[in-house]
C-alpha positions, 0 to 999 in steps of 0.5 A: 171876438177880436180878442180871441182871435188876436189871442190865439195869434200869439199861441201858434207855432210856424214851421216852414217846409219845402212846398210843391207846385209853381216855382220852377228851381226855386221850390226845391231850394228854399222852404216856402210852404207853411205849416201853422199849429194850434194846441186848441185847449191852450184858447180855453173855449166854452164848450158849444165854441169848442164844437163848432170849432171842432166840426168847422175844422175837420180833419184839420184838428187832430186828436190830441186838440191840435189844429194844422194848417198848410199853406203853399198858395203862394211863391213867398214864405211871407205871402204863406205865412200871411194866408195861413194866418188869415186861414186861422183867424176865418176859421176862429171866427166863424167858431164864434158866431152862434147860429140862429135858432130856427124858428118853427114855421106855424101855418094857419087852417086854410094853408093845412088844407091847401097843402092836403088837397095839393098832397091829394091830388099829386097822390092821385096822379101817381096812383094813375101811373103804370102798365097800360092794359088791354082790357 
């Protein structure tokens, strides 16, 4: 898992761009947002990984299998870069953790019954419902 993660850190590429938000004059001098790029086939992933990478990460990954990241959290080119990193490695662990199969819940003959009396009785509740007539 590590492995991976430590993997992909060493394929991305890091372009700087002129961020938005606090700052004051700084921001319009210095380029402190970050923009991080993966090339996700370059990870060679099996497949269901590959999914779940895919479906975790949205619109962050483009067609061609590029995952962009931006960051402009911080002041500091360095605290963006780190948060971008950070951003990465999250996402990329998450794609690996199999989620559990869910098991199929088995309910005995008195709990079918209770649930039909109380599916019973909620129906008759509701059928008693509506418009009041004089009769």
């Amino acid at each position: 898992m590590a492995d991976l993660v430590e993997r992909a850190l060493g394929l991305f590429t890091e372009s700087f761009i002129a961020a938005s938000g606090p700052g004051g004059q700084n921001v319009n001098k210095v380029a402190t947002a970050v923009q991080l790029r993966l090339n996700v086939y370059a990870l060679r992933l099996p497949p269901d990984v590959f999914r779940r990478l895919k479906d975790l990460a949205g619109s962050k990954m483009t067609a061609s299998g590029e995952i962009i990241i931006s960051a402009r959290r911080h002041r500091t080119q360095e605290m963006n870069r780190a948060d971008a990193r950070e951003r990465l490695s999250e996402l990329l662990e998450k794609a690996l953790v199999e989620p559990e199969q869910r098991k199929k819940s088995r309910l005995n003959r008195v709990g079918k019954t209770q649930r039909l009396k109380t599916k019973k009785a909620r129906g008759t509740v509701k059928a008693n419902r509506g418009k009041v007539r004089l009769d």
